[in-house]
C-alpha positions in Angstrom: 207.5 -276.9 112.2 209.7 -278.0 115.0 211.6 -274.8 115.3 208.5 -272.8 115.5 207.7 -274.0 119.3 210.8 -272.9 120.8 210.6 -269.8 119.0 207.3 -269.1 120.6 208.5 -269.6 124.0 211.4 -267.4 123.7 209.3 -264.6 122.6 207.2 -265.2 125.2 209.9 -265.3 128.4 211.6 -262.3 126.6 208.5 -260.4 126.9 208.1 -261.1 130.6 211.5 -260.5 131.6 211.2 -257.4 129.5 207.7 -256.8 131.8 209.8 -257.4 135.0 212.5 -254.9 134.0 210.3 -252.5 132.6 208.2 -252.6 136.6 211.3 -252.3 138.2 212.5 -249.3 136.8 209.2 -247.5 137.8 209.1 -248.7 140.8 212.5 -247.4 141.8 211.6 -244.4 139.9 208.2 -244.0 141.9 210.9 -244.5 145.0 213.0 -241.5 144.0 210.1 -239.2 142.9 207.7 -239.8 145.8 209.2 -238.1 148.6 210.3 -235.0 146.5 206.6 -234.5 145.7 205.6 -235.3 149.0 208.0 -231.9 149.6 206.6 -230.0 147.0 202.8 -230.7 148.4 204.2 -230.0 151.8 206.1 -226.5 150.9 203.4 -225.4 148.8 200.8 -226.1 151.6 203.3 -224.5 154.2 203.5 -221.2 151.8 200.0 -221.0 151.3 199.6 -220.7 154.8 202.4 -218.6 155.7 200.6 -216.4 152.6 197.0 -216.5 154.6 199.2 -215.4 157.9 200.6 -212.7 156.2 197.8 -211.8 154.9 195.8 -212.1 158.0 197.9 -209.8 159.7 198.1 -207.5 157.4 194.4 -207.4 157.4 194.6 -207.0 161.1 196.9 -204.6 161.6 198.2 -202.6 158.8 195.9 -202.0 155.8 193.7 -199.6 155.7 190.7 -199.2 158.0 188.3 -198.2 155.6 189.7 -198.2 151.8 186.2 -196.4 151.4 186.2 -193.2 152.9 188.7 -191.2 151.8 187.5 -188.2 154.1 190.5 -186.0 155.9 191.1 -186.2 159.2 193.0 -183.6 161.4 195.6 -185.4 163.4 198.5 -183.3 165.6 201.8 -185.0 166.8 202.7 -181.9 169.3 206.0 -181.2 170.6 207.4 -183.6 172.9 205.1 -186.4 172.3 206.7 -190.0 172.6 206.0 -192.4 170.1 203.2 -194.3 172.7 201.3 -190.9 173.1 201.1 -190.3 169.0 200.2 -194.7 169.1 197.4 -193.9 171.4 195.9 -191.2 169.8 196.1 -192.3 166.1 194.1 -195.8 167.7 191.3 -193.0 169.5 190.6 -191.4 166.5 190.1 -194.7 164.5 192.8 -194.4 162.5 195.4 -197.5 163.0 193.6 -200.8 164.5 196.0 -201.3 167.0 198.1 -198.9 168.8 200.9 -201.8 170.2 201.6 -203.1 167.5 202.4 -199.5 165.6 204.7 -198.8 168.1 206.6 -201.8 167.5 205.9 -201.7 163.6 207.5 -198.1 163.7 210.7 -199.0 165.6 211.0 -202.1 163.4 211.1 -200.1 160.5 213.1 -196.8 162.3 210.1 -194.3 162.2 210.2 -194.1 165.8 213.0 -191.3 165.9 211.6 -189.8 162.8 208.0 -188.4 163.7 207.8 -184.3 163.6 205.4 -182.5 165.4 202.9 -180.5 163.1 199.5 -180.8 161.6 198.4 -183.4 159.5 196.0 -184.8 156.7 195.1 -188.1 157.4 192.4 -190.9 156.0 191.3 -193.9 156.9 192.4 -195.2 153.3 196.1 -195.2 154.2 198.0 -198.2 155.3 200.0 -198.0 158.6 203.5 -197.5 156.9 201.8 -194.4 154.7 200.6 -193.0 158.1 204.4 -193.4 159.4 205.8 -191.8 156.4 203.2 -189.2 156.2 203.9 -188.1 159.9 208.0 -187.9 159.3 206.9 -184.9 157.1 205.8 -182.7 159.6 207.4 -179.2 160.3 210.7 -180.2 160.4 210.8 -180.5 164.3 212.1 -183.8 165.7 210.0 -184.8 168.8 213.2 -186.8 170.0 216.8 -186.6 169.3 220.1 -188.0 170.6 222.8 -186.8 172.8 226.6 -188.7 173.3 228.0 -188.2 177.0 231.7 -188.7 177.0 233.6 -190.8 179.0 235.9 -188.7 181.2 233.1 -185.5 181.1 233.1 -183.8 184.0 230.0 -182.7 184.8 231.1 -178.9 183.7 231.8 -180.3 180.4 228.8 -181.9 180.2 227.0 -179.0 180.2 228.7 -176.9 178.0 228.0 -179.9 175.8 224.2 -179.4 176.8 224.5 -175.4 175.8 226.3 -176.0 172.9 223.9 -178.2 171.0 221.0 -176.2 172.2 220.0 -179.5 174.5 219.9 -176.9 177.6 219.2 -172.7 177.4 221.4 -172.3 180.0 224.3 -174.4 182.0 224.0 -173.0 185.4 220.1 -174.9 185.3 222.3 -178.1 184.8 225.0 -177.4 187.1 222.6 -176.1 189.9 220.9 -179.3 189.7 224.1 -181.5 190.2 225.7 -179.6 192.7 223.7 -180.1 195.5 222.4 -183.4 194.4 219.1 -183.3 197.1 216.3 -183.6 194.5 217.7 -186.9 193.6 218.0 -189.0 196.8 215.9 -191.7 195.4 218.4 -193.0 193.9 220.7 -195.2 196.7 223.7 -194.4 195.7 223.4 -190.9 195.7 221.4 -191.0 198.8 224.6 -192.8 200.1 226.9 -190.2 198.7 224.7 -187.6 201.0 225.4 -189.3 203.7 229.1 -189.1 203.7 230.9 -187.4 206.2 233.4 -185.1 203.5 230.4 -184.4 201.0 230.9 -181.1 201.4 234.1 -181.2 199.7 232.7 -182.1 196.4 232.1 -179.5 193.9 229.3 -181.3 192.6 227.3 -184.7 194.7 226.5 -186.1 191.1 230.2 -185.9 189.8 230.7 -189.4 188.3 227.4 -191.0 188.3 225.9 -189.4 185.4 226.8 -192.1 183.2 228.4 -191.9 179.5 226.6 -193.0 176.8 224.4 -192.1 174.0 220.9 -191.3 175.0 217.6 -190.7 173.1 215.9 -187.8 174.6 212.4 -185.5 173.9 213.4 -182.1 172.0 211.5 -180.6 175.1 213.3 -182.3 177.6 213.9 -180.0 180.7 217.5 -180.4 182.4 216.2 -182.4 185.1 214.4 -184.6 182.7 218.3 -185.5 181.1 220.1 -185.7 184.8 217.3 -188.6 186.0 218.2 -190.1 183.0 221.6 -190.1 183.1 221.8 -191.2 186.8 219.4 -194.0 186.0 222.1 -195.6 183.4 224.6 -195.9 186.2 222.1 -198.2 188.2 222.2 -200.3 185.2 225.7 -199.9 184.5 226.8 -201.2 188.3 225.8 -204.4 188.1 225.0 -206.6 191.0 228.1 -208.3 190.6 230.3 -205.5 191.3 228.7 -204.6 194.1 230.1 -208.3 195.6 233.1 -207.8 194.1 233.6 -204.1 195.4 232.5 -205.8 198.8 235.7 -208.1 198.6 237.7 -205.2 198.2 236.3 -203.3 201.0 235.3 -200.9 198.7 232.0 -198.6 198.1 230.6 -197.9 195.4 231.3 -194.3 195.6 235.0 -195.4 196.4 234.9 -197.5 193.2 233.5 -194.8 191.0 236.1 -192.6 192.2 239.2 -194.7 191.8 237.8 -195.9 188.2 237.5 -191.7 187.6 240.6 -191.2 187.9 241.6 -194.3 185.6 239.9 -192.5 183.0 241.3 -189.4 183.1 245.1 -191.3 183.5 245.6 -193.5 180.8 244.1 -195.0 177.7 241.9 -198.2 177.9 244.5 -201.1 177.1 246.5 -199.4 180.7 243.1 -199.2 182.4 243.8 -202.5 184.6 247.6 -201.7 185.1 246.9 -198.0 186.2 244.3 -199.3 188.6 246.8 -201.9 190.1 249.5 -199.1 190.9 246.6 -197.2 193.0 245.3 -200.0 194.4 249.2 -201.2 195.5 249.7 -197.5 197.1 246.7 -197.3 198.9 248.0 -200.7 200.5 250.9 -199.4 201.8 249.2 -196.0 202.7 250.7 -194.0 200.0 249.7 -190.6 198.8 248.1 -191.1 195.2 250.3 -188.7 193.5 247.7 -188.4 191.0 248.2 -185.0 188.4 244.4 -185.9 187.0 242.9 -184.9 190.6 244.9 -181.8 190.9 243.8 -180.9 187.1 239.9 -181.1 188.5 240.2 -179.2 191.8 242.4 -176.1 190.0 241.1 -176.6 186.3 244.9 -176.5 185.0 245.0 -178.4 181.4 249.1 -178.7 181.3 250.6 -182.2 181.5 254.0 -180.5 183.6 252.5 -179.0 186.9 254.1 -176.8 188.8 255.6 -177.0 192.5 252.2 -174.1 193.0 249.8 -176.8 191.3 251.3 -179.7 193.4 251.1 -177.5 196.6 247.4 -176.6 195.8 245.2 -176.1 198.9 242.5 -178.8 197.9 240.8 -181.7 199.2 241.2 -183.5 196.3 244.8 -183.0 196.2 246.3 -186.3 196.5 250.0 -185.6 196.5 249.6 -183.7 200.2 246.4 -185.9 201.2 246.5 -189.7 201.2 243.4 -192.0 200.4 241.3 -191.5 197.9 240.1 -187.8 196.8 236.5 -186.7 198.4 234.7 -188.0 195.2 234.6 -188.9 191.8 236.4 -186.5 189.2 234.6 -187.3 186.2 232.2 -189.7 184.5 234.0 -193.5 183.8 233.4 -195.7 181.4 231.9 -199.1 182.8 235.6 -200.3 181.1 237.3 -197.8 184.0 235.1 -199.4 186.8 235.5 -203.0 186.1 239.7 -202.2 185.7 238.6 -200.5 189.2 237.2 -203.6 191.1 239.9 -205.7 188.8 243.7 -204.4 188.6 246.1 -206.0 186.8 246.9 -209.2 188.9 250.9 -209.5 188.0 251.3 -205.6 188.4 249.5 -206.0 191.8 252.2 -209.2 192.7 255.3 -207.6 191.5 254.1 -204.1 193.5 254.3 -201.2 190.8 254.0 -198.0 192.7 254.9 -195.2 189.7 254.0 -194.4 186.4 254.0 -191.5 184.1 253.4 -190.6 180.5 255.5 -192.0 177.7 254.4 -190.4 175.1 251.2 -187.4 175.2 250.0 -188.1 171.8 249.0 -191.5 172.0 248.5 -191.7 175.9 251.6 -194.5 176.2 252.6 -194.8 179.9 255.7 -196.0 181.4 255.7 -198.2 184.7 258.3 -198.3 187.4 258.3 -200.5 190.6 261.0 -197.8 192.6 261.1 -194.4 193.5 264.4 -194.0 191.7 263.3 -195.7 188.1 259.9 -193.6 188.3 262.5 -190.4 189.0 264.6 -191.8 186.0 261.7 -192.2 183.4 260.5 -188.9 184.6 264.1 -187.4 183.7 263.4 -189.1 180.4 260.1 -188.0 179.1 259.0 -184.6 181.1 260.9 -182.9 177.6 258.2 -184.5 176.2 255.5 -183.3 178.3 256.7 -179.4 178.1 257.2 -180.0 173.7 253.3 -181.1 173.8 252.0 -178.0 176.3 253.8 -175.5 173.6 252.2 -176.6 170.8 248.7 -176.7 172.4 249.2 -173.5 173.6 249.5 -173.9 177.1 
């Protein structure tokens, strides 16, 4: 009987220790469990909101305006017409609930340079992206499509490009447009251009500032519709910054664009700022240019060896016999030919380069010399090379 008591209380402490342990456990369980449901509650409500956004804009802007009413409706995209004008007129005739937001829907989704003109079938029981995919059916004619200007066009070759890919009918409505230049005077810097005192002496005022790039333009887009558009990328091409910097120089712009043409058409991109420092260093010391691209433009001679005939050519823009920069630009440059323009090669500049000439045709590789007499040797070197390459194109 006397055991009995002790026994009793053992039992009895086990089973509150046991109580203790057993509430600890749960409560560090509770600890670990309660903030990941927290999450759980949190992303679920999040997601069932993003869900009712979704769905409200969907509701909005893209699903159907009346599931309903199935009846046709006669729509036209006609040729020419920009994505805004076929926005608009789907919005008019009740047919999309919103004509902004299309637009940007079909851009987002690349639509935009898909629509044909043609006739269409449409009801009110199509969702915006069946509309967009409905109209990329059409006749098979593009209302916009894209053109690539080269760097290092002239503007000749920009039209043949034109008349080649059907862009233009004719190049001479091109050409007539850029040679005089007068219907674009808007524009400051070629209203600047007109106003200089050798203008004359360009074949064409707009030579260099119809910029290279690739544009999107209207299948129906007339020849002056494509030259205000290229003349518009060189605004934003010449940034505000060059403009100071050209300033430093005690350059114009027109001077710029002229010494980066003929960067373009002399050497490959990597020799861009080292080509630039030679001209920059003759111009210093009032040397003639010497440069075989500007005899190329003013006689339209492809060889890399010119003649004593080609050098002697009776041109403005001849700048073996006429120091300075030629009367204009000879091509279009690349924004990486202007900034080399307004920047040359700093060490080149210091340790006065004055020559250079091609090291190899193929791969547009040029050899720089600081004399006379190492320009005359290199020259000795590689003008084989020059004569090898004008055989085998054929020149």
């Amino acid at each position: 009987m006397k055991n009995k008591r002790p026994k009793q209380d053992y039992t009895q402490e086990s089973l509150h220790e046991e109580r203790e342990y057993g509430l600890f456990w749960y409560s560090w369980l509770w600890h670990f469990i309660r903030p990941i449901m927290i999450g759980l509650c949190v992303a679920v409500v999040v997601a069932g909101v993003a869900m009712a956004l979704v769905n409200w804009v969907d509701r909005s802007f893209f699903a159907p305006i009346d599931p309903a009413n199935p009846a046709p409706v006669a729509f036209t995209v006609e040729s020419g017409s920009s994505l805004t004008r076929v926005s608009n007129n789907l919005e008019s005739q009740g047919l999309i609930r919103n004509r902004t937001v299309f637009k940007y829907y079909a851009d987002f989704l690349g639509y935009g340079q898909k629509i044909q003109a043609g006739e269409y079938q449409v009801n009110r029981t199509m969702s915006a992206r069946e509309i967009l995919e409905l109209l990329t059916t059409g006749d098979g004619t593009p209302i916009t499509r894209n053109i690539t200007i080269i760097p290092g066009w002239t503007i000749a070759d920009m039209a043949d490009y034109l008349v080649r890919e059907g862009v233009v009918p004719r190049a001479e409505d091109f050409l007539a447009l850029c040679r005089g230049g007068q219907d674009y005077a808007a524009y400051y810097y070629v209203a600047d251009v007109l106003k200089t005192p050798n203008v004359g002496d360009r074949l064409y005022v707009l030579e260099g500032y119809l910029a290279p790039d690739t544009y999107e333009i209207y299948t129906n887009a007339t020849a002056a519709d494509i030259v205000k558009k290229l003349l518009s990328q060189t605004e934003a091409v010449f940034k505000n910054a060059w403009h100071d910097r050209a300033a430093e120089l005690g350059m114009t712009m027109d001077q710029v664009i002229t010494l980066a043409s003929m960067i373009e058409k002399e050497a490959k991109t990597p020799d861009f700022a080292r080509v630039s420092a030679v001209f920059h260093n003759r111009l210093k010391t009032n040397m003639a240019l010497g440069s075989d691209v500007t005899i190329k433009y003013a006689t339209g001679v492809k060889r890399m060896s010119l003649n004593s005939a080609d050098l002697n050519v009776n041109s403005p823009f001849n700048s073996y016999t006429h120091k300075g920069l030629p009367p204009g630009p000879i091509c279009s440059p690349s924004a990486a030919a202007i900034q080399a323009a307004l920047y040359p090669d700093e060490q080149f500049i210091a340790e006065k380069y004055l020559y250079f000439c091609s090291k190899d045709p193929g791969t547009g590789e040029l050899h720089f010399s600081k004399t006379l007499q190492e320009h005359e040797m290199a020259v000795s070197i590689y003008a084989p090379l020059w004569q090898a390459w004008d055989r085998e194109q054929g020149l």
